[in-house]
C-alpha positions in Angstrom: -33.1 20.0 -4.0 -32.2 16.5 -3.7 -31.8 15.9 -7.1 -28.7 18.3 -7.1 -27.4 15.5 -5.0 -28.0 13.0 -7.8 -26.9 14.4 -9.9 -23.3 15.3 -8.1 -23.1 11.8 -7.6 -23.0 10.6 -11.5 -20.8 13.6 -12.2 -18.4 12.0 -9.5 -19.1 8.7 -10.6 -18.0 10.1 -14.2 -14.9 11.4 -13.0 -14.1 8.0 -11.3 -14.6 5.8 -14.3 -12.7 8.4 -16.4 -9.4 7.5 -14.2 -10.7 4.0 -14.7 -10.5 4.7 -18.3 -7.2 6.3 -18.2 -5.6 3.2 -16.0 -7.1 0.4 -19.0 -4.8 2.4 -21.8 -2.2 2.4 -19.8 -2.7 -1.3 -19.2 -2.6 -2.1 -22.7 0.9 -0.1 -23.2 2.4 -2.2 -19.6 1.0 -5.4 -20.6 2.8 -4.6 -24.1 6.0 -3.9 -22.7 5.6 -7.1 -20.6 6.2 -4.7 -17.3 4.7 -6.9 -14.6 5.4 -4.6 -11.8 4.1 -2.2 -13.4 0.7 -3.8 -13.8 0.8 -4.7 -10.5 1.0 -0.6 -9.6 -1.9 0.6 -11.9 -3.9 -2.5 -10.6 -4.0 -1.5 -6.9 -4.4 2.6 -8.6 -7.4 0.4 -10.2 -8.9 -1.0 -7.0 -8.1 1.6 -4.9 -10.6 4.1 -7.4 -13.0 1.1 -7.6 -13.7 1.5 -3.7 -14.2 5.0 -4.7 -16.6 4.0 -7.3 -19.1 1.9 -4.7 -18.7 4.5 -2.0 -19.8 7.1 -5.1 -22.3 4.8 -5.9 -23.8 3.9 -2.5 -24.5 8.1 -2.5 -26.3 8.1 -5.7 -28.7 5.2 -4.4 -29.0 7.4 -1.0 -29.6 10.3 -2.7 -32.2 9.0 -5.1 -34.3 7.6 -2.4 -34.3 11.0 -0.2 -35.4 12.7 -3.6 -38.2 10.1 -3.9 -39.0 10.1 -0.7 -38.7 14.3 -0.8 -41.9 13.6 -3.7 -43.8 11.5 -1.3 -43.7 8.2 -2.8 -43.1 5.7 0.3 -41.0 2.8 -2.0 -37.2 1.8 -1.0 -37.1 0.3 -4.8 -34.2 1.4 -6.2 -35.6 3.6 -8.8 -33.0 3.7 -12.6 -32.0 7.0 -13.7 -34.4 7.2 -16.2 -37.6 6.7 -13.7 -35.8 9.2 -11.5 -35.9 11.7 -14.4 -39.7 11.3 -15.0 -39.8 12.6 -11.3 -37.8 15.7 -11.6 -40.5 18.8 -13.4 -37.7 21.3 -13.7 -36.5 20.9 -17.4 -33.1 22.5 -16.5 -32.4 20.0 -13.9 -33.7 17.1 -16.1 -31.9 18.0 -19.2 -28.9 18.0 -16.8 -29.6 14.8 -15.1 -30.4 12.8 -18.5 -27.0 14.6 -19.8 -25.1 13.1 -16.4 -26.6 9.6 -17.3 -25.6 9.9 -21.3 -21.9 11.2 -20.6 -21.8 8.2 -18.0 -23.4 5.4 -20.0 -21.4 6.4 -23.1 -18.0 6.3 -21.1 -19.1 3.2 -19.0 -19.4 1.5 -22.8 -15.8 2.4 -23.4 -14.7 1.3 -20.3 -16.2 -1.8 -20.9 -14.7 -2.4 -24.5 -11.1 -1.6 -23.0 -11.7 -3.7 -20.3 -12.2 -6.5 -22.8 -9.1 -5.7 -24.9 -7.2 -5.9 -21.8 -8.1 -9.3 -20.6 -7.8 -10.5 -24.6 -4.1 -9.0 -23.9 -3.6 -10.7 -20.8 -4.8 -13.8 -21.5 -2.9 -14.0 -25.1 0.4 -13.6 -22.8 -1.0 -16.6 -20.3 -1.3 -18.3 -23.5 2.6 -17.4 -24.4 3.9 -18.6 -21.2 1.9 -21.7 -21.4 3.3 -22.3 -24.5 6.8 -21.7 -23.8 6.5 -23.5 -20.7 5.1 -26.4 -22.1 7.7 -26.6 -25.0 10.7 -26.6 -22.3 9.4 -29.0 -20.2 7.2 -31.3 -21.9 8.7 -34.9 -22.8 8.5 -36.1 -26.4 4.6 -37.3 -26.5 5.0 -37.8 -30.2 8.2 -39.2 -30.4 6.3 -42.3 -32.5 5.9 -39.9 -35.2 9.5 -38.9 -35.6 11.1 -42.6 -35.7 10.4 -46.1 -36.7 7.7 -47.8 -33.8 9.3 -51.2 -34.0 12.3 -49.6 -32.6 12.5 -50.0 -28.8 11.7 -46.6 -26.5 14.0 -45.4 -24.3 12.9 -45.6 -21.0 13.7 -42.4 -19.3 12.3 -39.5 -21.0 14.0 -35.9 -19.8 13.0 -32.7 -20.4 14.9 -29.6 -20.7 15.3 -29.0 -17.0 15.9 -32.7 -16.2 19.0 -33.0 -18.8 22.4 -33.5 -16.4 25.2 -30.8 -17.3 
């Protein structure tokens, strides 16, 4: 009966990291836009489903060991999906446990790769402000390049910002 309970626990866990899904395409539309507050909102959305996730995920590893325990096996390993379902004899409920670990694996994997496109996103626009930052308020390193090097420097360099009006 306790497998029921594993099983309800990766079907949660698969609704959870479907709103995690949702939240990274969204993330790649408000980091496109460059909406900052916006990112901000869906980030604490994010965290706020990812406590979800480990208080989801703290059942499944409860419910697995009452359902090994429930077979007689006196181990507090924490047993993978796949061991579990060599423990369960009913085929309906391991067809439907193996399908609850498929559906979740296979969404887990896209979560993962939008995950990466996202920080590849982010960090491109660190690398843009970086940039832009660096041309406004960096002095001229390689002003030898631009003018004869027997001529004497000047010796107060300014930058954008430092420039009187």
């Amino acid at each position: 009966m306790s497998i029921k309970r594993v099983i309800a626990a990766l079907d949660t866990l698969r609704v959870l990291h479907e709103q995690l899904l949702e939240i990274a395409e969204q993330k790649k539309g408000v980091i496109t836009r460059n909406d900052v507050q916006a990112l901000a909102s869906l980030t604490s959305k994010e965290n706020r489903i990812l406590k979800l996730v480990t208080e989801a995920d703290d059942e499944r590893v409860a419910a697995s060991l009452a359902f090994v325990q429930e077979k007689g096996i006196r181990s507090n390993l924490r047993l993978t999906v796949s061991e579990l379902s060599r423990l369960v004899f009913q085929p309906e409920e391991r067809l439907q446990l193996q399908d609850a670990q498929q559906s979740l694996n296979i969404l887990l994997n896209r979560l993962k790769e939008e995950n990466q496109f996202v920080r590849e996103l982010l960090q491109q626009s660190l690398d843009f402000v970086d940039y832009s930052l660096n041309i406004m308020t960096s002095r001229p390193e390689d002003e030898s390049l631009y003018r004869h090097p027997q001529q004497p420097q000047s010796k107060i360099g300014r930058s954008m910002f430092d420039t009187r009006a």
